[in-house]
BALOBA-1460 file (C-alpha; in Angstrom, 3 decimals):
// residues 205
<rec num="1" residu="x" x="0.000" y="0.000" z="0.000"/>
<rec num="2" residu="x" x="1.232" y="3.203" z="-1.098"/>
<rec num="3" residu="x" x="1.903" y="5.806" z="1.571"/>
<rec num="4" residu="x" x="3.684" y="9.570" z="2.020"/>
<rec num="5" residu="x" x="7.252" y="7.835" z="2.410"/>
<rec num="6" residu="x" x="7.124" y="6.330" z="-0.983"/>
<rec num="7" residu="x" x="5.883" y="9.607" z="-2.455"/>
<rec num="8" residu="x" x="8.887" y="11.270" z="-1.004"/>
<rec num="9" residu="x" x="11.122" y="8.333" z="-2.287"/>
<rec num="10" residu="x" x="10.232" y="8.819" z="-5.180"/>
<rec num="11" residu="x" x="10.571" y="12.467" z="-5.531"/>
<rec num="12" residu="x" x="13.829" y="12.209" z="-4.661"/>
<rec num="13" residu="x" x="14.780" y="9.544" z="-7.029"/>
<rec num="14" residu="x" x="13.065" y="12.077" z="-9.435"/>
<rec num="15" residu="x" x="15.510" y="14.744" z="-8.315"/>
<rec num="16" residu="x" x="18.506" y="12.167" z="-8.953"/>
<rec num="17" residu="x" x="17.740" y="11.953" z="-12.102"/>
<rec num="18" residu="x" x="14.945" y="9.156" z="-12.027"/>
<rec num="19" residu="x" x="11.443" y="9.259" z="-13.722"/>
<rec num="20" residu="x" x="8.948" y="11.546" z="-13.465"/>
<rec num="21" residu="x" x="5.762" y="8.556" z="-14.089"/>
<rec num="22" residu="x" x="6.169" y="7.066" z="-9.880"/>
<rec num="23" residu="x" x="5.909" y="10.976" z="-8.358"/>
<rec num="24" residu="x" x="3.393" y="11.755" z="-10.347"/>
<rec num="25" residu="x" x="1.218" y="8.655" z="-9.482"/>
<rec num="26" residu="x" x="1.616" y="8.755" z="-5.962"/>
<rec num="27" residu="x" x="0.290" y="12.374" z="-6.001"/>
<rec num="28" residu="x" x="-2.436" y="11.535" z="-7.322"/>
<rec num="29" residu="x" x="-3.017" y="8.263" z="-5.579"/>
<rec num="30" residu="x" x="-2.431" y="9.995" z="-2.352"/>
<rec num="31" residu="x" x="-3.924" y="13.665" z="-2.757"/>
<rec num="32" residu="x" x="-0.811" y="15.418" z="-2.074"/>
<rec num="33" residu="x" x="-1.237" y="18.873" z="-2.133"/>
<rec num="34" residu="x" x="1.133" y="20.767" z="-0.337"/>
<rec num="35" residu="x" x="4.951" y="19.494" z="0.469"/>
<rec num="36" residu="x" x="7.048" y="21.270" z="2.774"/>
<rec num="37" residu="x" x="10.791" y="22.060" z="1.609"/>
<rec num="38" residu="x" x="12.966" y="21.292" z="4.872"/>
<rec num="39" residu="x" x="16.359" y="20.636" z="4.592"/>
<rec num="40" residu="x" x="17.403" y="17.644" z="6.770"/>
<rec num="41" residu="x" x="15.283" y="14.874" z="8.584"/>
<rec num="42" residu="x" x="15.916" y="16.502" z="11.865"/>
<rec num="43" residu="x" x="13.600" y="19.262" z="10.477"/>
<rec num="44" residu="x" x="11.114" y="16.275" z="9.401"/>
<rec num="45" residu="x" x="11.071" y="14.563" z="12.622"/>
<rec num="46" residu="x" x="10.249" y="18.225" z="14.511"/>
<rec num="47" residu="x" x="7.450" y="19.012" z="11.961"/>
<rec num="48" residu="x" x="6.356" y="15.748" z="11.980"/>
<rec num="49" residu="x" x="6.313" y="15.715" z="16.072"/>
<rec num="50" residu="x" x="4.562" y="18.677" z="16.260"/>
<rec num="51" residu="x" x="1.894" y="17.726" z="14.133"/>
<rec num="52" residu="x" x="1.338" y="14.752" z="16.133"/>
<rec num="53" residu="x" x="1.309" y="16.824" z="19.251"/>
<rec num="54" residu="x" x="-1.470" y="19.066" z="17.625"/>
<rec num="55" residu="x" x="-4.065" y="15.656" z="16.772"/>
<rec num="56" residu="x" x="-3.156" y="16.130" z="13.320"/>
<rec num="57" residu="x" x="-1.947" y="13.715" z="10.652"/>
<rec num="58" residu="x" x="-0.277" y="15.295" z="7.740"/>
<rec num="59" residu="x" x="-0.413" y="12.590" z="5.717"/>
<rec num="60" residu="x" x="-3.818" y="11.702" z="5.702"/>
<rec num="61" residu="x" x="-4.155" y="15.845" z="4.999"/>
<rec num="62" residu="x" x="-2.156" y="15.401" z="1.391"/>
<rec num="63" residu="x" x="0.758" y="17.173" z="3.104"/>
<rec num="64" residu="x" x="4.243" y="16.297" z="2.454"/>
<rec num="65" residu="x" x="7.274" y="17.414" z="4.853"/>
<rec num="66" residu="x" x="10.042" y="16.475" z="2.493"/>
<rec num="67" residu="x" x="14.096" y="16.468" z="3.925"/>
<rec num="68" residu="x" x="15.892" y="17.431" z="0.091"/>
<rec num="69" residu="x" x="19.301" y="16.788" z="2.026"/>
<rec num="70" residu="x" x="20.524" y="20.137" z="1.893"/>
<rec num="71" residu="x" x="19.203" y="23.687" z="0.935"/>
<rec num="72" residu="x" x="21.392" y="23.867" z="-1.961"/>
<rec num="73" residu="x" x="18.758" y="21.112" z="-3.376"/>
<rec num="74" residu="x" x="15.595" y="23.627" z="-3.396"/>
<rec num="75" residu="x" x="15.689" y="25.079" z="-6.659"/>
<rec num="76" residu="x" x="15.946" y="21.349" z="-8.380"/>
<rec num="77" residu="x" x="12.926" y="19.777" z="-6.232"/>
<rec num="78" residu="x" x="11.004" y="23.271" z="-6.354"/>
<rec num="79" residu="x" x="10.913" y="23.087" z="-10.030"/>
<rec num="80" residu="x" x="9.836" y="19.469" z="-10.091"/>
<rec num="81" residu="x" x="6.919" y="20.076" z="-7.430"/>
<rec num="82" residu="x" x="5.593" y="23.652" z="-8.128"/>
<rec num="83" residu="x" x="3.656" y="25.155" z="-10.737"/>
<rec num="84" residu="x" x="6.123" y="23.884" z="-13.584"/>
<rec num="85" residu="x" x="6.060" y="20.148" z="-12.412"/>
<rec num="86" residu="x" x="3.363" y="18.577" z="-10.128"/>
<rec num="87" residu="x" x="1.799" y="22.210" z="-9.462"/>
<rec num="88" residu="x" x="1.470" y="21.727" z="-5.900"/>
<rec num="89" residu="x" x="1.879" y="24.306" z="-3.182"/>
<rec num="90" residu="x" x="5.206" y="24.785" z="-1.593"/>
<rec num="91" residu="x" x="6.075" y="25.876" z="1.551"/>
<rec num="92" residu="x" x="9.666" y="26.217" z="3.609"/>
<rec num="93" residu="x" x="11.483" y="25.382" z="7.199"/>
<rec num="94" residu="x" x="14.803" y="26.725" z="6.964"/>
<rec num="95" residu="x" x="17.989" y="28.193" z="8.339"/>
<rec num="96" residu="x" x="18.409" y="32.027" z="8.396"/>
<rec num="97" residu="x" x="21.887" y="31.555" z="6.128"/>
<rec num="98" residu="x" x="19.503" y="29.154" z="3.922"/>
<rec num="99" residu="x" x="17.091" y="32.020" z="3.131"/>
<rec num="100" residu="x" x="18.150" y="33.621" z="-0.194"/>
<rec num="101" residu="x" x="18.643" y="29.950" z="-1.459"/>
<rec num="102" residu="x" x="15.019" y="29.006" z="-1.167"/>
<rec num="103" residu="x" x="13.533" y="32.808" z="-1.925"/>
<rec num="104" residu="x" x="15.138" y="32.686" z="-5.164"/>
<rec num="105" residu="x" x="13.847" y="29.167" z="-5.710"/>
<rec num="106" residu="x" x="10.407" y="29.101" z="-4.937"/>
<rec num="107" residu="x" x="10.358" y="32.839" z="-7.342"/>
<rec num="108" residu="x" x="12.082" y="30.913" z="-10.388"/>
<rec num="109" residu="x" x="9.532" y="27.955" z="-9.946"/>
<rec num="110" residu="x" x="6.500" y="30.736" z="-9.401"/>
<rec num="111" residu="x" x="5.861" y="29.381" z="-6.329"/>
<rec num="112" residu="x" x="4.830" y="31.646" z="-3.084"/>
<rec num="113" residu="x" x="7.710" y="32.926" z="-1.280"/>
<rec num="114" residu="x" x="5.781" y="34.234" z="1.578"/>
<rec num="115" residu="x" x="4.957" y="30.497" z="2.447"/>
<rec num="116" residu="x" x="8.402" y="30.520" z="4.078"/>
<rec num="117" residu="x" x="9.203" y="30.262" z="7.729"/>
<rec num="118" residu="x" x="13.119" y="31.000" z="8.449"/>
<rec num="119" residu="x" x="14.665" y="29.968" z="11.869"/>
<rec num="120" residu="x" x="17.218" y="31.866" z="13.309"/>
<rec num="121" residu="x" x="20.667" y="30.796" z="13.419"/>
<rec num="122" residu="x" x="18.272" y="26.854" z="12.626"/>
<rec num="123" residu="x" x="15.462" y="24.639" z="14.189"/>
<rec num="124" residu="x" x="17.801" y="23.590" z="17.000"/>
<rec num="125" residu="x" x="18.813" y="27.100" z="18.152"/>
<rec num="126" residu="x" x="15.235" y="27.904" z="18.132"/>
<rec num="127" residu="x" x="14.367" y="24.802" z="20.193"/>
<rec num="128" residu="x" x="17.029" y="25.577" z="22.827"/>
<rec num="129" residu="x" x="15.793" y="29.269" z="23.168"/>
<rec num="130" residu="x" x="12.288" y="27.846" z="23.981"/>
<rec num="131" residu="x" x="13.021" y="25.308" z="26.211"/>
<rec num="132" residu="x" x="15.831" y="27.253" z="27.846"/>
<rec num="133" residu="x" x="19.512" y="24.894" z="28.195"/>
<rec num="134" residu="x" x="18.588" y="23.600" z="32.160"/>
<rec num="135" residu="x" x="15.871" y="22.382" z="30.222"/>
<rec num="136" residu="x" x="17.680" y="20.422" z="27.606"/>
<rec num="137" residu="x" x="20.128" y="19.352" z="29.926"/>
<rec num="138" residu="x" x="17.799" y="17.491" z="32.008"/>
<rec num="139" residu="x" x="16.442" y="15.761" z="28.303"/>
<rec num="140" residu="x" x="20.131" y="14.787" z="27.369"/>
<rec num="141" residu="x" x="20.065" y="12.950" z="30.655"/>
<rec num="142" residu="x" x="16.899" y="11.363" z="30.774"/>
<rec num="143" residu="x" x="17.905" y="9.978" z="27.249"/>
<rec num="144" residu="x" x="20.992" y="8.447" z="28.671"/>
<rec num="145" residu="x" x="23.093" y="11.005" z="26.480"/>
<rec num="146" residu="x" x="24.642" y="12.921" z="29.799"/>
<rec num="147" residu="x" x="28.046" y="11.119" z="29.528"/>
<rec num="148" residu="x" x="29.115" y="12.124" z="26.443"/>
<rec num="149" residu="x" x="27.855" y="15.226" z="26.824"/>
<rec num="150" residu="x" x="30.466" y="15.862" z="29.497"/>
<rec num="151" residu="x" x="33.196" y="14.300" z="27.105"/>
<rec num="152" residu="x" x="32.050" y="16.838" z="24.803"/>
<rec num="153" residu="x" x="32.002" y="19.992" z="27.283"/>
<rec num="154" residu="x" x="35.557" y="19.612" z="28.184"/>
<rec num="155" residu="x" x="36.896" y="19.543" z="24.631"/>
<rec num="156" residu="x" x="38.989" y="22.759" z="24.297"/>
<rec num="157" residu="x" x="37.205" y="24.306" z="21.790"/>
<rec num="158" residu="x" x="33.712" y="24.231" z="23.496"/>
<rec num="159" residu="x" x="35.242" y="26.346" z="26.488"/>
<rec num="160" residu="x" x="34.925" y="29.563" z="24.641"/>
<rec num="161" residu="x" x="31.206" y="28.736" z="23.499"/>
<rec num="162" residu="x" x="27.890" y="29.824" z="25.398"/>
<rec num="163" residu="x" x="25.540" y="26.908" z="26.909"/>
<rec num="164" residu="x" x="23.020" y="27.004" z="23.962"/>
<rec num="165" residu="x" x="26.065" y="27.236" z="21.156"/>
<rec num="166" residu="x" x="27.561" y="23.801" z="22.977"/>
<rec num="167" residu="x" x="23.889" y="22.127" z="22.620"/>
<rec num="168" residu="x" x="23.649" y="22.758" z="19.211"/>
<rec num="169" residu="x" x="27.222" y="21.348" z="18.325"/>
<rec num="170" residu="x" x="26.184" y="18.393" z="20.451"/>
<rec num="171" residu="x" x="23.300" y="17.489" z="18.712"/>
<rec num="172" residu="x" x="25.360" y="17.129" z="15.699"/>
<rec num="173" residu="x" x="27.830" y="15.055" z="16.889"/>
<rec num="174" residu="x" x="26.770" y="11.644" z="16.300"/>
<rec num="175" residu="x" x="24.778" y="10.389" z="13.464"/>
<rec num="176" residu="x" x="21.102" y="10.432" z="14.160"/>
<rec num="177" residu="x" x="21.285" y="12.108" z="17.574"/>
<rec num="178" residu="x" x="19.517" y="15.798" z="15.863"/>
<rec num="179" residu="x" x="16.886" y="13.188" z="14.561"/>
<rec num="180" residu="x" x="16.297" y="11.872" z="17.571"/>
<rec num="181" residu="x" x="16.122" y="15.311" z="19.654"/>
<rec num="182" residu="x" x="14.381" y="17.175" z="16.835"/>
<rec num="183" residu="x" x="11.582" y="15.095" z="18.251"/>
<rec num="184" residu="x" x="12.306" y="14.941" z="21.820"/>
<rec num="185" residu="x" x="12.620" y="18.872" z="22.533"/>
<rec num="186" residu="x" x="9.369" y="19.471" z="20.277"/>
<rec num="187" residu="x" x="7.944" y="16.637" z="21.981"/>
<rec num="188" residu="x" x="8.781" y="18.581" z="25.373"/>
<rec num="189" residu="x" x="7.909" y="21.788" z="25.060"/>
<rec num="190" residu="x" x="5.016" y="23.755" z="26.317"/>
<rec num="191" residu="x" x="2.793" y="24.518" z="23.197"/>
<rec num="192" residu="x" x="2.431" y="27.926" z="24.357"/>
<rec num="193" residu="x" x="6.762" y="28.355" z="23.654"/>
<rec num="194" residu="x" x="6.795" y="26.539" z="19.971"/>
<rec num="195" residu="x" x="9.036" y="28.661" z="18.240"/>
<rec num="196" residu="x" x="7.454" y="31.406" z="16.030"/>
<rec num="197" residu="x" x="8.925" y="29.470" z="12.559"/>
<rec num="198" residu="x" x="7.309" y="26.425" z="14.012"/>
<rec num="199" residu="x" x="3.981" y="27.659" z="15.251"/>
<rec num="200" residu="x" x="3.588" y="29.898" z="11.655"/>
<rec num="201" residu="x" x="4.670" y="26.760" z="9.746"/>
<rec num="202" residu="x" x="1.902" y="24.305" z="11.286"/>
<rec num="203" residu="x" x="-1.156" y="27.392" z="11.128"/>
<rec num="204" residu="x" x="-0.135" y="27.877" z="7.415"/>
<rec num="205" residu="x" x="-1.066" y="24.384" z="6.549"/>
């Protein structure tokens, strides 16, 4: 049975290079009309978390949060999804430096570029801010991360860093570990403090 995940695989195998025909059909077959340009899974998984927290299923709505692995990627899978390819609406999670990347994107492929939520510094930072780092620290260490966090803290070039700058290098120290906290800090926050990029993202679709 077809579902969002094999839409999005095959998007991106469209984007590589593969054929158009499989995209196509699962849009139809699944009544995708919006997809959401984000550029890593971490970005998915806090969407995606969020959602879930709000009694909504994206999915089942025809929305699609897709990770293009990397914001240099936006123009290629904005062209292939927007009004010159599958004409579907597109909308944006990214980084602050990532802006001008996807503005000038979603413009060449006539899509909106008001539908475009930019985090500062990225989704991380902004999760950090809103939880506040005692906070986090207390989520590193209920999910058994505290030890090498420490090994991390007294590396020499973490001394010079502030508590929320030291988070966000964390987090992208091991493979998987911004997945996996993408959706624990969303998971954990108070829905009162979602991040403005966040909270503007999810009331736009």
């Amino acid at each position: 049975m077809a579902d969002m995940a094999s839409f999005r695989d095959a998007v991106t195998a469209w984007a590589a290079g593969g054929p158009e025909g499989p995209a196509r059909d699962l849009a139809e077959r699944l009544s995708v009309r919006t997809v959401v340009l984000v550029e890593g899974p971490s970005d998915t998984a806090a969407v995606d978390a969020l959602a879930a927290r709000r009694g909504r299923d994206l999915a089942a709505e025809g929305i699609c949060v897709l990770a293009m692995g990397g914001a240099m990627s936006v123009g290629r899978f904005a062209s292939l999804l927007g009004p010159c390819g599958l004409d579907l609406r597109l909308t944006g999670l990214c980084d602050e430096r990532e802006q001008g990347y996807y503005v000038r994107a979603l413009a060449r492929a006539d899509a909106a570029p008001q539908d475009l939520f930019v985090c500062t510094a990225d989704l991380e930072d902004e999760l950090i801010r809103a939880l506040g780092v005692a906070r986090v620290a207390e989520l590193i260490e209920a999910e058994g991360d505290l030890r090498p966090l420490r090994t991390f803290l007294r590396q020499p070039a973490q001394q010079d860093r502030t508590a929320q700058q030291r988070f966000r290098r964390f987090f992208g120290t091991k493979k998987g570990r911004k997945i996996h906290y993408g959706r624990v800090l969303v998971e954990a926050m108070d829905p009162a403090r979602t991040p403005a990029p966040l909270a503007d993202l999810m009331a736009g679709l």
